[in-house]
C-alpha positions in Angstrom: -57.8 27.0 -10.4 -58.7 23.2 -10.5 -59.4 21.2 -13.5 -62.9 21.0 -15.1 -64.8 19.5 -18.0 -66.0 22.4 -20.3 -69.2 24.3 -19.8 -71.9 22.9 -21.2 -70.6 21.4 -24.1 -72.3 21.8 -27.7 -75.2 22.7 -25.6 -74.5 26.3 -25.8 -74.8 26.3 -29.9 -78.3 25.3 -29.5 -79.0 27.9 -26.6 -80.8 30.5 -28.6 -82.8 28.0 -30.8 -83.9 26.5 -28.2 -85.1 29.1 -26.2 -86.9 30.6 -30.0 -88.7 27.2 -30.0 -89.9 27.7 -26.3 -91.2 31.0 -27.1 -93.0 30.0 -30.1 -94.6 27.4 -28.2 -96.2 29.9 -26.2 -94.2 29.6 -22.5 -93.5 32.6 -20.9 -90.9 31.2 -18.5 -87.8 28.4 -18.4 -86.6 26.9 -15.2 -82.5 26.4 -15.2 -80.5 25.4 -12.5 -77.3 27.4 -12.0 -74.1 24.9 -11.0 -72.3 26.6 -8.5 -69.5 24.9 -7.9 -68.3 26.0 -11.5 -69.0 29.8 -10.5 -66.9 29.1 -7.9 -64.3 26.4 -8.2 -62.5 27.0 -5.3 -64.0 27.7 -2.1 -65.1 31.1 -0.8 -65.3 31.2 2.8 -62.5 33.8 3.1 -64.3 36.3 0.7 -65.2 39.1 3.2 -66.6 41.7 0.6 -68.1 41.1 -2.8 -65.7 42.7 -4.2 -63.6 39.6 -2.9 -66.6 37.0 -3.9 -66.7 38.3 -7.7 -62.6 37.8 -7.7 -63.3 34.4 -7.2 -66.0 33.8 -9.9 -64.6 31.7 -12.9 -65.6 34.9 -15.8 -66.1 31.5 -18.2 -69.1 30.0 -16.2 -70.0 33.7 -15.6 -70.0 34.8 -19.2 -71.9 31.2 -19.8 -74.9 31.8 -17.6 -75.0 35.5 -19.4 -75.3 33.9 -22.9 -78.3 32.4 -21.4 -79.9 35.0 -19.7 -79.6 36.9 -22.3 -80.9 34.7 -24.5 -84.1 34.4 -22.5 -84.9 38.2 -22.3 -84.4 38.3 -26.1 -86.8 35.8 -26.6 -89.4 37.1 -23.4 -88.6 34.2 -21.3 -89.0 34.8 -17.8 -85.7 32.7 -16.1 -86.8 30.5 -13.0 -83.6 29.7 -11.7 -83.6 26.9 -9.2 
């Protein structure tokens, strides 16, 4: 697997407080992009079954965008991914 900066940074200490102060400011929705290439670091044109296509996944970036998710539902944020 190549090299990569880590995800997100101290951004993910702040994830749930942020989405609580969205919440209480009455928004029912947050957009968030997702970054694919650290899903995937490596390419996945060979992947002929997702089975094959979820070997690839880095679980760090997966477990990442979970955090998040998660975070949303608990605070009844719809996610608008982009």
């Amino acid at each position: 697997m190549a090299e990569r900066p880590e995800l997100a940074g101290a951004a993910d200490a702040t994830v749930d407080a942020d989405h609580e102060r969205a919440a209480a400011l009455s928004n029912n929705a947050l957009r968030l992009s997702l970054e694919w290439s650290r899903i995937f670091p490596e390419p996945t044109d060979d992947a002929q079954t997702l089975e094959e296509l979820e070997a690839l996944a880095d679980p760090v970036a997966v477990a990442h965008y979970h955090t998040i998710l998660d975070s949303l539902a608990a605070h009844g944020l719809t996610p608008l991914v982009t």
